[in-house]
C-alpha positions in Angstrom: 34.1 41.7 14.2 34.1 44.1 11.5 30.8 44.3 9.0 31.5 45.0 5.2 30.4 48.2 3.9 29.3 46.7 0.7 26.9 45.1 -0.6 24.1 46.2 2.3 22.7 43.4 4.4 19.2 43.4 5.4 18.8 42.9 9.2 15.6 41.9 10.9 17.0 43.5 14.0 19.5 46.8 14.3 20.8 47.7 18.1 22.0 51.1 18.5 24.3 50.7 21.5 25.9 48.1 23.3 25.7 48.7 26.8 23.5 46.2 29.1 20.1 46.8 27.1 21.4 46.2 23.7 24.0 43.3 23.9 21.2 41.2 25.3 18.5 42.4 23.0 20.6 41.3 20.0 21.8 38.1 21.6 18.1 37.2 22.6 17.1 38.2 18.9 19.7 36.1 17.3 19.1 33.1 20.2 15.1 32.4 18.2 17.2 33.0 14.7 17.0 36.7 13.8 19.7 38.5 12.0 21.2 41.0 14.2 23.8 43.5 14.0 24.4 45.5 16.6 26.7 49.6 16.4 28.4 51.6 19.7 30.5 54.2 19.2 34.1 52.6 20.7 34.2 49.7 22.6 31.1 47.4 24.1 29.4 47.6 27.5 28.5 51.2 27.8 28.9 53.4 31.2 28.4 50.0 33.0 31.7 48.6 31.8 33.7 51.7 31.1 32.3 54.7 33.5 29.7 54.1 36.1 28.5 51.1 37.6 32.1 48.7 37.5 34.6 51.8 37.7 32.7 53.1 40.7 32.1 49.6 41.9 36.4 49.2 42.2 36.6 52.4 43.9 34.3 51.9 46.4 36.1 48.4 46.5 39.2 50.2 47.6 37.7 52.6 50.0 35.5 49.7 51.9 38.7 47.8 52.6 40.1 50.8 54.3 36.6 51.3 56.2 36.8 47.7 57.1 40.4 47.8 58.1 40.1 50.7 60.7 36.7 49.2 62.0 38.1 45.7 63.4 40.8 48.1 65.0 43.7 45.5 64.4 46.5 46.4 67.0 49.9 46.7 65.0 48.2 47.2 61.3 47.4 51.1 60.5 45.6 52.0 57.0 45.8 55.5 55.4 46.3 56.9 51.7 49.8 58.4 50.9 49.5 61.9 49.9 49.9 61.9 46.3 47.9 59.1 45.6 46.0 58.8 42.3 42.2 57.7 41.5 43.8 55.0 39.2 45.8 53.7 41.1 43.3 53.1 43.6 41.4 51.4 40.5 44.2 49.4 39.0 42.0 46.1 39.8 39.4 47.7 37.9 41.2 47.7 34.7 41.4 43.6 34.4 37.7 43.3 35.4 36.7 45.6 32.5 38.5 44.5 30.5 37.3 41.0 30.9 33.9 42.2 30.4 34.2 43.6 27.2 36.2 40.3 26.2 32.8 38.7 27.6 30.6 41.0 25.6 32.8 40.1 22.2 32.3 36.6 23.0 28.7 36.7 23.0 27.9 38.6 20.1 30.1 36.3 18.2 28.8 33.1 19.3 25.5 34.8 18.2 26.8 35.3 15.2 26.2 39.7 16.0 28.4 41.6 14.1 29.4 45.0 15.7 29.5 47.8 13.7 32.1 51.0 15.2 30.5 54.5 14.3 27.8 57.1 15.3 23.9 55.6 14.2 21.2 57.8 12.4 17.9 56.2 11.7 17.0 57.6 8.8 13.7 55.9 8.4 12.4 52.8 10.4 13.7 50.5 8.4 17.1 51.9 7.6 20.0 52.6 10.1 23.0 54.8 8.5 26.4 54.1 10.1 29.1 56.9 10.1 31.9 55.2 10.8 35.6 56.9 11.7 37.6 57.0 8.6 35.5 55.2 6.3 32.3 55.6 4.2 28.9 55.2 5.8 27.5 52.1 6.0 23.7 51.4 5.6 21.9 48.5 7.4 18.4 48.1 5.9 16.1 46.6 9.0 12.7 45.6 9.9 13.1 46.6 13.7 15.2 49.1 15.3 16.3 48.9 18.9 17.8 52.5 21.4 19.7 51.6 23.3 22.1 54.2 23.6 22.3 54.9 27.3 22.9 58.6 29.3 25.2 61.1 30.1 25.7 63.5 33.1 23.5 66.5 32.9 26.1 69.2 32.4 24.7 72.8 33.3 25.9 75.3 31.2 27.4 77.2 34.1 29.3 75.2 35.3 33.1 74.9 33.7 33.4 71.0 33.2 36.8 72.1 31.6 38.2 73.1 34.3 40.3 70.5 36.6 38.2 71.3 39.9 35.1 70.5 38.4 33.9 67.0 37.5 31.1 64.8 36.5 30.0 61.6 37.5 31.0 59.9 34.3 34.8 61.4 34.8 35.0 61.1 38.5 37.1 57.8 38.5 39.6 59.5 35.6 40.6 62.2 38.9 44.5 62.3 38.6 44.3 62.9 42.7 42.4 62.7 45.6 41.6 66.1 46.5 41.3 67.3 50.2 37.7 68.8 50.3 35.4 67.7 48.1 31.4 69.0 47.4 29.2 66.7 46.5 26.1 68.2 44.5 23.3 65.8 44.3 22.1 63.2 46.8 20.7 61.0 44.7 22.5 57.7 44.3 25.0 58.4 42.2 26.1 61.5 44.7 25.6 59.4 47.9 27.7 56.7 46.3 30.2 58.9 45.9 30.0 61.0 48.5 30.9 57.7 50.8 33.8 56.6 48.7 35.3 59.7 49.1 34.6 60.6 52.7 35.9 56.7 53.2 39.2 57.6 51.9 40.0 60.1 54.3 38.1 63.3 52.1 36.1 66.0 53.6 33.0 65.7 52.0 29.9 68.0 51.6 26.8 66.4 50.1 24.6 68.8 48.8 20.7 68.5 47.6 18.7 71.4 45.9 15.2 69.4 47.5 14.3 68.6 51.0 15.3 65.0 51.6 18.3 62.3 50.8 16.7 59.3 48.8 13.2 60.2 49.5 12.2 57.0 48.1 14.1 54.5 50.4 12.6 53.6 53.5 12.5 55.4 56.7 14.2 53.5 58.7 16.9 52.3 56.1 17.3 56.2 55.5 17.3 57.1 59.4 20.4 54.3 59.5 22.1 55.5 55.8 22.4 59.3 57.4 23.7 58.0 60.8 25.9 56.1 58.7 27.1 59.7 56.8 27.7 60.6 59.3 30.1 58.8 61.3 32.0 59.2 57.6 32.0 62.8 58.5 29.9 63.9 55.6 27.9 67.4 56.1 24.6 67.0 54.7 23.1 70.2 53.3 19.4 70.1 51.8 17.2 72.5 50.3 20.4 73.8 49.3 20.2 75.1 45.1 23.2 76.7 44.2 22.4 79.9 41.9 26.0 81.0 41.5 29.1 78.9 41.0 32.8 81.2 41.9 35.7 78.4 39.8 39.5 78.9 40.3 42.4 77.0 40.7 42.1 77.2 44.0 38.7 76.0 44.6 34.7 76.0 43.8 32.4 77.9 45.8 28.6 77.5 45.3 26.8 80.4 46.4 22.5 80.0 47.1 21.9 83.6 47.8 24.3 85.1 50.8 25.1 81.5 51.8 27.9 79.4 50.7 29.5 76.1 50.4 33.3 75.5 49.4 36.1 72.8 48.7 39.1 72.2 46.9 36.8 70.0 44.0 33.0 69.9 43.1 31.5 66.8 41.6 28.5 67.8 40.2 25.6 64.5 40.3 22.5 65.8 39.6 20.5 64.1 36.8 21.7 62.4 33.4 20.6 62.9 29.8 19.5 60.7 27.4 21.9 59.9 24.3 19.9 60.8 21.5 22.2 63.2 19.4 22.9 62.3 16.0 20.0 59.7 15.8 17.7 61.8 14.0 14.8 60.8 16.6 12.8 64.1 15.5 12.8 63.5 11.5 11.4 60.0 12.0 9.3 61.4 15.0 10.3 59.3 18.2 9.2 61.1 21.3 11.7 62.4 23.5 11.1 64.1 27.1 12.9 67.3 28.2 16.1 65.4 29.7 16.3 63.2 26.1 15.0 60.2 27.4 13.1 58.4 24.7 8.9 57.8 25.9 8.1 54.2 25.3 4.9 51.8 26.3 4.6 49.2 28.4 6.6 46.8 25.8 9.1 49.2 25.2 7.6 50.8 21.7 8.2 54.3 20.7 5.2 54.3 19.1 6.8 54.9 15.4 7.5 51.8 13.2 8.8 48.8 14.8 11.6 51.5 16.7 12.0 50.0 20.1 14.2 51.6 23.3 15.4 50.3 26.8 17.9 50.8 29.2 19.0 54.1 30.8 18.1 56.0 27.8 14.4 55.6 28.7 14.5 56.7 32.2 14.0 54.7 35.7 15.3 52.6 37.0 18.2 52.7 34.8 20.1 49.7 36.4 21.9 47.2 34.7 19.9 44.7 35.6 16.7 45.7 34.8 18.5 47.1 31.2 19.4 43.4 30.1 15.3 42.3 31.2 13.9 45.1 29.1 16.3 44.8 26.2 15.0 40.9 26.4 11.4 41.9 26.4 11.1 44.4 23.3 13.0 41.6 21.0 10.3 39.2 22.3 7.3 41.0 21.8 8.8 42.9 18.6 8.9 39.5 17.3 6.3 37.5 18.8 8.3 35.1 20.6 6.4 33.5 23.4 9.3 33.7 25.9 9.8 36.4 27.9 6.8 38.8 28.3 7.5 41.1 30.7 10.3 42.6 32.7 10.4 40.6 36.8 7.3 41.7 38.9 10.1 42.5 41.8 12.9 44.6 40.8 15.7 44.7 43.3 17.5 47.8 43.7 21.0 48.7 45.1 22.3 51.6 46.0 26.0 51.3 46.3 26.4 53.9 49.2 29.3 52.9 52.6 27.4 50.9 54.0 25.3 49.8 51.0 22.0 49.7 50.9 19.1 47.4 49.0 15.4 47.1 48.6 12.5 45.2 47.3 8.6 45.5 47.5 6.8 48.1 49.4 8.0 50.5 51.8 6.0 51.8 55.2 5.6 54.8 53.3 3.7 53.1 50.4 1.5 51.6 52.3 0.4 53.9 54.8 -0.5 56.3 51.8 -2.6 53.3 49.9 -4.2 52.5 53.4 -3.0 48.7 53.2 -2.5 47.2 57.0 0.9 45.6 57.4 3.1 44.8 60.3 7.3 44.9 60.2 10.0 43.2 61.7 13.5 44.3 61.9 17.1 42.7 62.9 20.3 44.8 63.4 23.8 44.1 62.1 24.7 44.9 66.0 23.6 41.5 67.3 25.0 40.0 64.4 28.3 37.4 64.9 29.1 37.5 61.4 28.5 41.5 61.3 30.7 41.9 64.3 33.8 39.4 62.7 34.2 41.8 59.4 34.0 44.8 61.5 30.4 45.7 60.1 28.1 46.7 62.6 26.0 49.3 61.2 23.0 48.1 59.3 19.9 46.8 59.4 17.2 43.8 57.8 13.9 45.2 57.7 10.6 42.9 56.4 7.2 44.1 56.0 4.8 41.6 55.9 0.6 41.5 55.6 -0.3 41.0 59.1 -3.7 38.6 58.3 -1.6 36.1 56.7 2.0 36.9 56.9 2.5 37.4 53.6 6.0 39.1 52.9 5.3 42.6 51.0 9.2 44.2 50.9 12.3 44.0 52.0 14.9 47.0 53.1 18.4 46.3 54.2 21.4 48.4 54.7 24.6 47.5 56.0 27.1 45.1 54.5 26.2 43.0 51.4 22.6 44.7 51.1 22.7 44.4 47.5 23.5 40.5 47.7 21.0 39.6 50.8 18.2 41.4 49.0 17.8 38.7 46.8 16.7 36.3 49.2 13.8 38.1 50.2 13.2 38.8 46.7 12.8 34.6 46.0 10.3 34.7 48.7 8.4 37.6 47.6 8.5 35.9 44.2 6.8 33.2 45.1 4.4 34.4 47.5 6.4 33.4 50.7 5.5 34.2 54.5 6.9 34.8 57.7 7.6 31.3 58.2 9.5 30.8 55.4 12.6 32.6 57.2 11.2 30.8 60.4 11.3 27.7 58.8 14.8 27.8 57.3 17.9 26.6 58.4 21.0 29.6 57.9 24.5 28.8 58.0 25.9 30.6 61.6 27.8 33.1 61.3 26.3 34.4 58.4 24.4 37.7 57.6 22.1 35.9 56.0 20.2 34.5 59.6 19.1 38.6 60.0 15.9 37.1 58.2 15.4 34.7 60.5 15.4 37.3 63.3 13.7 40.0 61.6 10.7 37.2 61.3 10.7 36.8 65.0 10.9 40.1 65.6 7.6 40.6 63.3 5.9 37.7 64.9 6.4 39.5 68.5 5.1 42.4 66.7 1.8 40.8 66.0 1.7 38.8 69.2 1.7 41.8 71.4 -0.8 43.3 69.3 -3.0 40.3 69.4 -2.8 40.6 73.3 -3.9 44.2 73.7 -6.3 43.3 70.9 -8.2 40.8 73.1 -7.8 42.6 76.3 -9.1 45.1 74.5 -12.1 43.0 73.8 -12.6 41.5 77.6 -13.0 45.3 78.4 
């Protein structure tokens, strides 16, 4: 899928990265008939294929099943990691499903007849993407639209020796030659939670460390009351308010130092924010707005503002998922375009936060609410009285609903505990399309599954409202 260097095509649509955001923009360009070609620097799929979300996916695979293993308490099976293990070996399974990935990606830019172009991008003008391409002349690829889609990178302090073998980012974490011992985790957002419960999973002594006051401030309470009970029983030692001003490297440890107080281990993994890739694409001369972290401002359609240069995915800034990447990708073709198809990213976004046990949400929290003044009424079922939770060995966790208490109309949905990120969806379909209470009342769940914690999170909410409805009209005969 190589594209010739001469003569110079004209394109009506140019992608600048093929991670998520950009391999569906160009297929849903070239689906309505647009000429598309499409450049990344190596291979397709981005840090979702090759460095974040699927590599950390396989290694939390790997620790889970030793989590699972020691919490059914088999008699006569025993799990532990032999000394002088190695991160990829522990990711060995994660080769083949990369690797299949990418062969998907290949496959779809072909049968969308995308050609992918190897080499660095520079926009030189908004209708003209330059190519420098390894070994070989520059390329131009004259264009009437441009889509970033280029992705991040791990904010790298400049203090910080990334060099040196006991210091790591997020992005190389899963290239570790060995599980270290002790292990400080600086970040708590979800990229350091994730990590920090991989790591404490397989046996690690883990230190999770956050310069602010709180651990995901923006999940809900009681989700985040059950993650950090969670951390805990992984043995993970949560330090907040906690921002290191001095870092002490050898080889035989890091040592963060925040004034006369410390924190050491054998390895730091340093998590703490993400930069947009911009360098190289010449975003200044043609006078796309960037923000102090290089993440590229954009409207409500995904415009820069310049031109017909569009941008999605992570190198715009939150949510950065994959999911909501391959949505916004979808939406700038369309509206760049005109096509009456896809107008807007989903209403509801899930997210999921890959933490052991995992967590996932959609809608409003408590929190929201209570500060927008909006009445609403909750309803919660633990993994504990659970058949199916207590048959995998998975009894920490937790299906929350809120719901409007005048009509029981469902408003979010919080889980955490096993499969969070897979159950969210089904309150997301009935948020989508404007479902109630009864709508988990009403349905009929396979037993034993995780999936009947709806059901009794709905009862729970209607007790909720009937006791309330009681003391309200007692109230009243008073």
């Amino acid at each position: 899928m190589s594209h010739p260097a001469h003569p110079a095509e004209r394109y009506d649509l140019v992608v600048i990265g093929c991670g998520p955001a950009g391999e569906k923009a160009a297929a849903q360009a070239a689906y309505f008939g647009k000429k598309v070609a499409i450049i990344d620097r190596a291979t397709p799929g981005g840090a979702c294929v090759h460095t974040g979300t699927l590599p950390s996916k396989g290694l939390r695979e790997s620790a889970l099943a030793m989590v699972r293993l020691k919490n059914l308490g088999l008699k006569g099976i025993s799990c532990s990691l032999a000394e002088d293990v190695r991160v990829d070996e522990l990711l060995a399974h994660k080769d083949q499903v990369c690797a299949a990935e990418v062969d998907r990606i290949l496959r779809n830019l072909q049968r969308h007849n995308c050609p992918l172009v190897v080499g660095d991008a520079e926009i030189v003008d908004p209708n003209l993407v330059r190519v420098h391409r390894p070994g070989a002349e520059p390329v131009d690829l004259p264009t009437d639209m441009v889509m970033i889609a280029t992705g991040t990178s791990p904010h790298r302090p400049t203090d910080l020796p990334f060099a040196h073998e006991n210091v790591w980012d997020s992005d190389e974490v899963v290239q570790m030659s060995s599980i270290p011992r002790t292990l400080l985790v600086y970040g708590a957002g979800v990229i350091g939670c994730e990590y920090a419960t991989m790591f404490a999973a397989l046996g690690v002594q883990v230190a999770l460390i956050e310069p602010r006051g709180a651990v995901l401030p923006f999940v809900d309470r009681d989700v985040s009351k059950e993650l950090l009970a969670a951390f805990s029983d992984l043995g993970i030692a949560i330090h907040t308010n906690f921002k290191y001003d001095r870092a002490d490297v050898s080889d035989a440890g890091v040592t963060l130092w925040a004034g006369d107080k410390s924190l050491s281990a054998q390895r730091l993994l340093y998590a703490a924010g993400r930069n947009g890739n911009i360098a190289g694409l010449g975003l200044d001369r043609v006078g796309v707005k960037v923000n102090n972290r290089g993440l590229v401002l954009v409207d409500d359609n995904f415009w820069t503002g310049v031109g017909r240069i569009y941008a999605a995915g992570d190198v715009i800034g939150f949510p950065a998922l994959a999911s909501t990447s391959m949505d916004q990708g979808r939406v700038a073709v369309c509206h760049a375009f005109g096509f009456a198809y896809k107008k807007q990213v989903g209403r509801w976004l899930p997210y999921g936060i890959y933490t052991i046990p995992e967590c996932s949400l959609v809608g409003a929290t408590e929190q929201e609410l209570e500060a927008a003044g909006i009445p609403y009424e909750i309803g919660r079922a633990a993994y504990a009285g659970n058949a199916r939770a207590q048959l995998v060995g998975a009894d920490r966790g937790l299906v929350k609903i809120v719901f409007d208490p005048t009509d029981r109309r469902l408003l979010g949905v919080h889980i955490v505990g096993e499969r969070a990120s897979e159950l969210v969806h089904i309150g997301m379909t009935v948020l989508q399309h404007g479902g109630t209470l009864d709508t988990f009342i009403d349905a009929v769940y396979n037993y034993p599954t995780l999936s009947e914690l709806f059901k009794y999170a709905a009862y729970d909410g209607l007790q909720r409202l009937a006791r309330k409805t009681a003391f309200g009209a007692a109230d009243l005969a008073q």
